[in-house]
N, C-alpha and C positions, 0 to 999 in steps of 0.2 A: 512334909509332904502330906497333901490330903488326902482322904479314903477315896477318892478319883484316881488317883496316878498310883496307889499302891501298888508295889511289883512284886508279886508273888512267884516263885517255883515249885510249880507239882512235878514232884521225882519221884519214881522208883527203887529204893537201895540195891544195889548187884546182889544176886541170886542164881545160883547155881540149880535149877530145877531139877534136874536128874542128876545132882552131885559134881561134887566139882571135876573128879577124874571121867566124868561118862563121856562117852565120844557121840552118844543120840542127840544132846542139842547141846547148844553153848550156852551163856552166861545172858542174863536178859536182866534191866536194870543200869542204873548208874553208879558209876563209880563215887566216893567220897570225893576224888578231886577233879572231877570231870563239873560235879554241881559247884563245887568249891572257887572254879575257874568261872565258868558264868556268873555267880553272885560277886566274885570281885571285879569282871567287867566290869560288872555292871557298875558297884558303889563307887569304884575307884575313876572310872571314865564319862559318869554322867551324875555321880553324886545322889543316888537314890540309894532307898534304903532296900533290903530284897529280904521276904519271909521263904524261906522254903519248907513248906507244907508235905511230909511223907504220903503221896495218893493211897499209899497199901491200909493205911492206917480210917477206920471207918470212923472213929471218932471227931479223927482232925477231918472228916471229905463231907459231913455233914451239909453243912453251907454252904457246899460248892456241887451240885446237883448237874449242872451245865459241865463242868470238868469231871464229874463219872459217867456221863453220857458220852461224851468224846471217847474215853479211856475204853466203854464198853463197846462201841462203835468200831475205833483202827483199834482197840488191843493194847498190849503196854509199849508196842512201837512208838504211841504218840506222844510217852512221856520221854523226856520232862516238858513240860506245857505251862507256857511264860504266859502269866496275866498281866494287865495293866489295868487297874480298879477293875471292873467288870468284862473286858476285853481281850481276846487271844488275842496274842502277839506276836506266839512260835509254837508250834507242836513238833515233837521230834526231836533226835539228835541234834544238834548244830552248833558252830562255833559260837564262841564268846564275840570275835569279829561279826560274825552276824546278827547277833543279838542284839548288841551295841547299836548296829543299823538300822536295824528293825524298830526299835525303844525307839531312838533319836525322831523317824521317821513317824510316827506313831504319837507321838508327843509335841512333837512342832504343829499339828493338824488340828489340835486344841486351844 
């Protein structure tokens, strides 16, 4: 794959803000296998390969300046936030089934 089509995942690890037993808010974040489900969509049904990049982590967001603008803009609601070389693809929760679609869609146009 070239650095054109590269598919990246900006996630959020699950995080319990106000502890896990607090009843003031819930859990904000992704799960291990909520991201785990999307990056094998993805390899498995379209044969690409998928980096997922931790957004909380400032070292790894460096480079990606356009995907802290976003995050800072809707919040951590808009993670996880699928790239395609340079391009969103998905911001937000959503299935593997739509991703899939979205990728396919997204990639035939090139």
């Amino acid at each position: 794959m070239d650095a054109e089509s590269r598919i990246r995942i900006f996630m959020m690890p699950r995080r319990f803000p106000c502890g896990p037993q607090s009843s003031c808010c819930g859990p904000v974040g992704q799960t291990v296998e909520e991201i785990q489900a999307l990056k094998t969509a993805i390899e498995t049904q379209l044969g690409y390969g998928v980096e997922i990049i931790d957004a909380t982590q400032g070292s790894q967001m460096r480079d990606y300046r356009s995907i802290l603008d976003l995050v800072r803009t809707f919040g951590q609601t808009a993670l996880p936030i699928i790239t395609i070389g340079d391009e969103v693809a998905s911001i937000g929760p959503t299935s593997p089934k739509e991703v899939v679609s979205v990728i396919k869609l997204k990639t035939a146009k090139k």
